[in-house]
Residue, then its C-alpha position, 0 to 999 in steps of 0.5 A: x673451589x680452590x682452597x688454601x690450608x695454612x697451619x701454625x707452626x710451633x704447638x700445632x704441626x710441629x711436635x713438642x720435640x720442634x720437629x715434624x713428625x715423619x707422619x705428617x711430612x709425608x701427608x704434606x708431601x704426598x698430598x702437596x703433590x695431589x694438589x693440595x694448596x698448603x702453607x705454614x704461619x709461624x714467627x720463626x725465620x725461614x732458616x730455623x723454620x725449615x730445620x724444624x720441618x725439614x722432611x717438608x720437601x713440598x713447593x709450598x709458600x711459607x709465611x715467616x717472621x709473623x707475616x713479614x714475609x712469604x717465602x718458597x719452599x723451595x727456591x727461597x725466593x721472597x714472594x710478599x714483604x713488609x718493613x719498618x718505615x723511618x718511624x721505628x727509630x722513633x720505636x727503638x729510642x724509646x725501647x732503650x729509654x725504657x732499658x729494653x734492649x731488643x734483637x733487630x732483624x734487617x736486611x742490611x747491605x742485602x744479607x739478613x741479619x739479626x743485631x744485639x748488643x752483647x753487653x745488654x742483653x738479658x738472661x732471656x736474650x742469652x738464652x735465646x741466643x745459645x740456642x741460635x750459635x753458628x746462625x749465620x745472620x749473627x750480628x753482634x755489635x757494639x752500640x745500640x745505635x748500630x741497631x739501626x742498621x738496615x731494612x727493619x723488619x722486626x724487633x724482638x724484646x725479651x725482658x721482664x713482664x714489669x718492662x714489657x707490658x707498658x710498651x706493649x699497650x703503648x704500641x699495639x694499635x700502632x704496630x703489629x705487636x705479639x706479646x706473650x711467653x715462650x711456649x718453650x723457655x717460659x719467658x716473656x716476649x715482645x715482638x713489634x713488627x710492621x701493621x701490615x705484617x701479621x699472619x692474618x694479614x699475610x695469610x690474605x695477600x697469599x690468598x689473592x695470590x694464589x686465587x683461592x675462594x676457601x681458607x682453613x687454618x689451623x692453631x693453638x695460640x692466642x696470637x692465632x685468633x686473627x686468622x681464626x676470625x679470617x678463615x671460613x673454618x678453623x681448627x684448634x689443636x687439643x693442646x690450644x689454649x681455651x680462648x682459640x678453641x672457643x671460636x674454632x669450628x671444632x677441635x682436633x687431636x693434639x700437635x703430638x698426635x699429628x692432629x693436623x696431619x690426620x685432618x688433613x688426610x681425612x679431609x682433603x679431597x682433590 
């Protein structure tokens, strides 16, 4: 029976420090290399998410921007997709009614990009921001219109709770929405994507893909509970909040510990 392993990123394979440990890139590798079938599920871009994995050298297929995307590791080649239909004009109109100002992803004129409006952005945009300076896909510009621009595949709003949580409750049954606070920062986030891109999702078209009858996931967020409820088992980190250990099939040793590492080591059999 082949199966197909997929863990979260940011609170579970990765340290608190953002980065992998040595540890548990060689057991990636190594075991990559015996056969193991592995992929990681994070929000991150496929850029930051391989700076903050970069001892993970193993072709592997990576499910990024919740699910917008499966990319290789190792050729970068987008593998499965998900965008906005005409209807996210719609969707920001009514973000900047609302005096949200969102960062846009999009692929415009075949290069990706991620636009803001300098002028208005919020502390917590800024923030974000600083720590994306010398990205290549900036894309500073100068009218919420121009945030338009492209393929859509993601918006990301980072405001105040009172703003958020409307549009939130507004358009998650419409949209893939996440809302929740930066494990990091501490500030809200609102991300809207495409129905079909979400972790779950993604993590069932890779399935196909690759023709595995098994899924074991791994996580420590909320926003994990829908691969949980995909997955034959599940694994919730130490450190994972109380309503994923809940429905997990057990508990593991923490992200600082390696604790998917460590499972997998003990587990994986070829």
């Amino acid at each position: 029976m082949r199966t197909l392993y997929v863990s979260d990123l940011d609170g579970t394979l990765l340290r608190s420090n953002e980065k992998t440990s040595e540890y548990t890139n060689n057991v990636i590798n190594s075991l990559s290399e015996k056969g193991m079938i592995f992929s990681y599920a994070t929000a991150r871009s496929l850029i930051t998410a391989k700076k903050v994995t970069s001892g993970i050298i193993a072709k592997i297929p990576l499910i990024t921007y919740n699910g917008a995307f499966v990319i290789d590791n190792q050729t970068e080649d987008i593998l499965l997709e998900n965008y906005f239909d005409d209807s996210v004009d719609f969707v920001l109109d009514d973000l900047f009614a609302n005096k949200v100002y969102p960062i846009v992803y999009a692929y415009i004129e075949n290069k990706e990009k991620f636009s803001y409006v300098p002028e208005l952005c919020s502390d917590g945009m800024n923030k974000f921001l600083d720590s994306r300076k010398g990205d290549i896909r900036t894309n500073a510009v100068r009218t919420i219109n121009d945030l338009k621009s492209g393929k859509i595949f993601y918006i990301t709003c980072i405001d105040e709770p009172q703003k958020l949580e409307p549009l939130y409750k507004k358009y998650k049954d419409s949209y893939h929405c996440v809302y929740q606070m930066d494990i990091y920062t501490k500030e809200q986030w609102l991300e809207i994507m495409p129905l079909n891109a979400s972790k779950a999702k993604a993590i069932k078209q890779l399935q196909s893909l690759l023709k595995c009858e098994k899924l074991v996931v791994f996580g420590d967020g909320k926003n994990d509970i829908d691969m949980f409820e995909l997955a034959d088992e599940s694994y919730a980190v130490q450190n994972a909040h109380e309503d994923l250990k809940r429905i997990a099939t057990s508990i593991i040793s923490s992200n600082d510990e390696d604790g998917v590492a460590k499972w997998l080591a003990e587990n994986f059999v070829v």
